[in-house]
C-alpha positions, 0 to 999 in steps of 0.5 A: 806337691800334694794336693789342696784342699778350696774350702769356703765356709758360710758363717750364717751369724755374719748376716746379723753383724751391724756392719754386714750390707747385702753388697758384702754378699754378692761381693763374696758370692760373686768372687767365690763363683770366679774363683771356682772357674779359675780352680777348675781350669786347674782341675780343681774345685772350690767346696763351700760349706756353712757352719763352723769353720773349725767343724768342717775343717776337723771333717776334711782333715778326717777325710783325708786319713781315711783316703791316705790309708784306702790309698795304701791299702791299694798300694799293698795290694797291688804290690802282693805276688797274687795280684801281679800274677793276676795283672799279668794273666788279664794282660795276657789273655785281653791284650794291653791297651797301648797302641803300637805305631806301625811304620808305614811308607808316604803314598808319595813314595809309594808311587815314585816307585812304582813309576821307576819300575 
């Protein structure tokens, strides 16, 4: 799956509708902030914009290609001999960062031995 984009858009216009109450407002105001923390949980986040929907939405799927072509760009590079090279002479010279597990012995172990001896 790809990722997802939580896009709520202010329409100012709907305060002035006859039918609009200042209940609806909180109503909305309240489930967005719910629903913000609920996205979170998942490592996401809910945008809210005000304006044209339509705008802002022509503005993420804009976004959207540029980050699509920035990702490739990196990808290219990374795959370039050049860079490889260069990955593994930073790796050489600092070390890789994961940790290796040393075996080690129980202390309980340890000590019975000793005590046999």
């Amino acid at each position: 799956m790809g990722p997802c984009l939580c896009l709520y858009v202010d329409v100012p216009e709907m305060i002035h509708s006859e039918e609009f109450d200042a209940s609806h407002l909180q109503f909305i105001h309240e489930s967005l902030r719910e629903l913000d923390i609920r996205l979170r949980d998942f490592g996401g986040r809910l945008t809210l914009r005000v304006g044209s929907p339509i705008e802002h939405v022509k503005d993420q799927e804009e976004h959207s290609v540029a980050y699509k072509a920035a990702r490739e760009r990196m990808h290219a590079v990374r795959r370039n001999d050049e860079a490889k090279l260069e990955a593994k002479r930073v790796v050489k010279k600092h070390g890789s960062r994961k940790r290796t597990k040393q075996k080690t012995k129980p202390a309980k172990n340890r000590q019975r031995k000793s005590n046999t001896s």
